[in-house]
N, C-alpha and C positions, 0 to 999 in steps of 0.2 A: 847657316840655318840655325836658328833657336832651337833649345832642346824641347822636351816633350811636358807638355805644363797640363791636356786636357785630353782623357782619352774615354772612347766610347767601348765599352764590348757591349757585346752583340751575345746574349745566352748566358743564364745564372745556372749553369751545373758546375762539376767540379772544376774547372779547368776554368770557367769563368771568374767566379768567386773569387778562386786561389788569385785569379793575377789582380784582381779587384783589391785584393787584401797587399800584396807584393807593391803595387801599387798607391796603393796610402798610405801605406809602411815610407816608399820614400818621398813623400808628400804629392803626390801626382792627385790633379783633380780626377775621379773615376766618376761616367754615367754608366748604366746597366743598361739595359732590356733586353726583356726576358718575355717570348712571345703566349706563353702560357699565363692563365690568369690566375692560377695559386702556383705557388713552388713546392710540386708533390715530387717525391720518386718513391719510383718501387720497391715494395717491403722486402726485399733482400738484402745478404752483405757483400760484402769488399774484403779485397786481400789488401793489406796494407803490407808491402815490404821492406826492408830497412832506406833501399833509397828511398823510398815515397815516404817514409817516416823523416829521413834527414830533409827535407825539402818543407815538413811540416815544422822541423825545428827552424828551419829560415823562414817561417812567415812567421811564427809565435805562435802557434798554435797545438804544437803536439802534446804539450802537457793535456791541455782538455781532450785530443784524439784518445789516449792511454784508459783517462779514466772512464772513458765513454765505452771502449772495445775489453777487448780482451789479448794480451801478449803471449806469444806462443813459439813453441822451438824453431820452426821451420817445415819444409814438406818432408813426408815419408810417401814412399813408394808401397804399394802393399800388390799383389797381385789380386786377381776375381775373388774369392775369400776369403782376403783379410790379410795372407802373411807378408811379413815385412822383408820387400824384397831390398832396399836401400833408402836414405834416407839426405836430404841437403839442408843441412843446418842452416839459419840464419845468419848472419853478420851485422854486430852494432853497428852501424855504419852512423849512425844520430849520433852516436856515444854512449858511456860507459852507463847515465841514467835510461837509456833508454831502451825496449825489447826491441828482438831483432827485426820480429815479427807480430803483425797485429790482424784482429777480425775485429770490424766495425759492421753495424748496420748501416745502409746506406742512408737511411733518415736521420740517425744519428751525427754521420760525417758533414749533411749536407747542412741538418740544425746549427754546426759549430763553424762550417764555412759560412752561413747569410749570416748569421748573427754577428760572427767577426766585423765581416764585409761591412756593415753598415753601423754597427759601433767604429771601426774606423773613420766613418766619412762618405762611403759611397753613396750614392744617388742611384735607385733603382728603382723603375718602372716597368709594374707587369702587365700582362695584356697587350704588348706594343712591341712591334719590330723595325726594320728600317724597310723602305720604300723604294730610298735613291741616293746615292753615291754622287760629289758632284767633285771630284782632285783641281787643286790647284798645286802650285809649288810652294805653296807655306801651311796648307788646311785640306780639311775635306767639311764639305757642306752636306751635311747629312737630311734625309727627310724621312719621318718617322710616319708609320701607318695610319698614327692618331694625329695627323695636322701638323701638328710641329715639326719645328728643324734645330740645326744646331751644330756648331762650328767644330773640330775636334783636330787636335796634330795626328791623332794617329785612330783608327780604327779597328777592332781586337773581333777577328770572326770565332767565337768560342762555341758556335750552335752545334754541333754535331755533325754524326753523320751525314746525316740531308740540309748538310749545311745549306741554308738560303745565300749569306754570305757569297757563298765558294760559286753558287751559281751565278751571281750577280759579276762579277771578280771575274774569275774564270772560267763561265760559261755553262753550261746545263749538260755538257756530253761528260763530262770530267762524275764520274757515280762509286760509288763501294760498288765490290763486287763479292756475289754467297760464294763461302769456301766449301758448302756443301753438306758444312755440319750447321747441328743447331744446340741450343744448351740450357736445361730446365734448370732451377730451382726451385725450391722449398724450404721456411722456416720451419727450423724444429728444436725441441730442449738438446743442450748440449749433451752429448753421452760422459757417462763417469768419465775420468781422467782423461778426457782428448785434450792434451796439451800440445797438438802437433794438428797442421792443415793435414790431412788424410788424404791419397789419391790411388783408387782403385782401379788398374789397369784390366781394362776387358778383349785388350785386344784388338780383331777387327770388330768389334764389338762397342770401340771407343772409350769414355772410363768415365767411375762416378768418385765424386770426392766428400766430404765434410769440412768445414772452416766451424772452428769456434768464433763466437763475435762476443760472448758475456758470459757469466759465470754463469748463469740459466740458459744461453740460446745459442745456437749455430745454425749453419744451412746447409742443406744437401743440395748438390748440383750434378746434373749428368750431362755430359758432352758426347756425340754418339752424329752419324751422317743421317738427314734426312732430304733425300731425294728429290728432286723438282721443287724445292723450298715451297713444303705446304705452310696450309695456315689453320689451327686446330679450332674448334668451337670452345671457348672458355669453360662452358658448362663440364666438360669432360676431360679437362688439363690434365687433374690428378689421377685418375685412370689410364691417361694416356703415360704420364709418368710411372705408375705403376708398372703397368708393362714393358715398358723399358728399362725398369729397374732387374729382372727377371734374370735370374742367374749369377746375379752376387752374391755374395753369402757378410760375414761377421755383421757390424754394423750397417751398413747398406741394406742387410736385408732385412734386419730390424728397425729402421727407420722407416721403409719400405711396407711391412705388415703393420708397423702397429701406429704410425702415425700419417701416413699421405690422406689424406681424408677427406680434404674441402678444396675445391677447385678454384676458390677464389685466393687460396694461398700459394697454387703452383702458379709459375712464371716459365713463360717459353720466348727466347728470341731467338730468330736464324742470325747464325756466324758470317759477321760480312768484315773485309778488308780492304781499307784503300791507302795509297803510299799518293800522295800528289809530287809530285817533280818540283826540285827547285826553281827559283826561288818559293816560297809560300806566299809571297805579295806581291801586291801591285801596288804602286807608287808608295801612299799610307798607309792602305789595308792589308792588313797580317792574317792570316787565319793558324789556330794553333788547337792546339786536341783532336779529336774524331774528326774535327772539319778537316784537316791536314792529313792527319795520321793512325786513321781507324785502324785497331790490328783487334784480334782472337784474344780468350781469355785464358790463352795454354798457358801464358808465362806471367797472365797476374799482373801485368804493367801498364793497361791503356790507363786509369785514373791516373798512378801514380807517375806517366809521362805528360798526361796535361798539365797536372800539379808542376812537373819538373819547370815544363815549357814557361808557365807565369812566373814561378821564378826567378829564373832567366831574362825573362823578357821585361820583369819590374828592378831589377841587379842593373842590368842595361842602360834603360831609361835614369834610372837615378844619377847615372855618371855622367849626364849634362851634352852626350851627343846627339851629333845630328841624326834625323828619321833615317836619311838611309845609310849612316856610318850604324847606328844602333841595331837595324835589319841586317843588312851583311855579315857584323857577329853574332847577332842570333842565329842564322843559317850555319852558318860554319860550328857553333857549340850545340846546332840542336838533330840537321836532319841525317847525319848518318848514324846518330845515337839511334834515332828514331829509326832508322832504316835495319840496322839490323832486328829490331824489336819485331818489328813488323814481320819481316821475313823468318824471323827465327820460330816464332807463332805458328804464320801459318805451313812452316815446315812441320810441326810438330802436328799439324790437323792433316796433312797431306800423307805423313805417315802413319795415322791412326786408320784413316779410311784405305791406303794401299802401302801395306807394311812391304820392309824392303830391309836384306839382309844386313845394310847398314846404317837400319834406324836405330838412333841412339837419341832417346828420352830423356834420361836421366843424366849425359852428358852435354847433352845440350841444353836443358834447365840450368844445369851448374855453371856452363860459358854464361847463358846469361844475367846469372848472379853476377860472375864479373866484371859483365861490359856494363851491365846499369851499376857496381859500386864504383865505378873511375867518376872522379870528379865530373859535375855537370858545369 
């Protein structure tokens, strides 16, 4: 079989972009679409961790991520008021110029993945998704929502969790499922000296944290169980985070009095996760990121695992094998990384909502520092 010369993804978020860029990096023709008709996301930040930063050094990109965010030591543990109960350092894992640890706004990160994307070469159309799938043994014949079609070796489901992709692929019963938590944030000016991502453990109570993203701004986030996955009226977000906020003390609860304010700056999503069973494809079509491998944001890794996955998946393709010699190593270098990630997450939400005399937090954050620093 010829190698991989023309490829479609399907979704311009991070996980898309990255392989779009991964991708023309080793000359691969890339198309986009992207079913949204501007490329917004929400005014919040990202934990950027040293893998997700070394994955940024292989597309060419992390110099601009650096000066965009803010580098910072690593997490500390602190308990409901503030004191520091322990603390997991970062590791250069980019290299010796690089922080171990970063806070980026998410507009920011997503500004310097399009704009790459298409200073390299790629072809993206908004507004437009695909329609129909049509495999042979050399192509897939694609047909797009807006009337066209168009021939592709390989097809890249990067949409998300409600992947359309995945349904199309593997069927409509295949869903994320709620872990039972859900998880606010809020921009706010960064506090003096936080030079460390902040996590306040509340117990059964769940925990709120702080990320620095710039030398002006961080965000506050709280992760905490909400029951029969309500759905809150926008008008009253910040209220409804307020109260939630209620019985932390140091920073938290300064953050909490003196700035939660405007409901159109709080953000609430329910925690959902999904693990798809090997393979990730059919014949062509690959799905990679959330559409694959939705996990929790306890360990900070779903971006910085799509990001890994286009790496991979553009490393692959540049070495001139066949579709399904190039899918086979991708499976074997991606889903039991992926797998533990997943699983180790939503251990960590399973233990906040019914603690257990050997829940270990802080030990299992640190395993998976190591499992995501082994080579991808």
């Amino acid at each position: 079989m010829a190698p991989v010369q023309r490829v479609l993804i399907v979704g311009g978020g991070v996980g898309g972009l990255s392989t779009a860029i991964g991708l023309r990096n080793a000359g691969i023709s890339v198309d986009i679409v992207e079913i949204k008709k501007e490329w917004t996301v929400y005014h919040v930040g990202i934990i950027v961790l040293s893998n997700f930063l070394r994955a940024m050094v292989a597309l060419g990109i992390a110099d601009r991520c650096v000066a965009a965010g803010f580098p910072y030591e690593g997490l500390r543990f602190c308990d409901v008021q503030g004191s520091v109960l322990g603390e997991v350092p970062g590791t250069k894992l980019a290299g010796p110029a690089y922080p171990a640890c970063l806070g980026m706004s998410r507009p920011a990160l997503h500004a310097i993945l399009s704009e790459t994307a298409m200073q390299a070469g790629a072809k993206a159309c908004l507004g437009v998704s695909v329609s129909q799938f049509v495999q042979s043994d050399d192509k897939v014949r694609v047909k797009f929502t807006d009337g066209t079609a168009g021939d592709y070796d390989l097809v890249v489901g990067a949409d998300g969790v409600r992947s359309q992709v995945r349904s199309m692929v593997f069927g409509s019963q295949i869903q994320p499922r709620f872990t039972g938590q859900g998880v606010w944030r809020y921009g706010v000016p960064r506090p003096k000296d936080l030079n460390w991502c902040v996590l306040y453990d509340g117990k059964q109570r769940g925990k709120a944290g702080v990320v620095p993203l710039t030398q002006e701004s961080a965000y506050l986030f709280r992760v905490l169980a909400e029951p029969g996955n309500p759905r809150f009226p926008d008008h009253l977000l910040h209220e409804l985070l307020r109260e939630r906020l209620h019985g932390f003390g140091g920073i938290i609860a300064t953050i909490r009095d003196t700035y939660i304010t405007d409901p159109t700056k709080a953000v609430y999503r329910p925690l959902e996760a999904l693990l798809l069973p090997p393979p990730w494809y059919r014949g062509r079509v690959l799905l990679i990121g959330d559409a694959a491998h939705a996990t929790t944001p306890h360990l900070g890794q779903g971006a910085a695992q799509a990001v890994e996955d286009g790496v991979v998946l553009a490393e692959l393709c540049a070495t001139g094998a066949s579709v399904p010699e190039l899918l086979d190593a991708f499976m074997k270098r991606r889903y039991e990384r992926n797998k533990f990630v997943v699983e180790a997450s939503v251990q960590i939400g399973e233990w906040e909502q019914h603690p257990t005399p050997d829940a270990d937090f802080i030990g299992l954050t640190a395993k998976s520092r190591e499992v995501t620093a082994e080579p991808i």
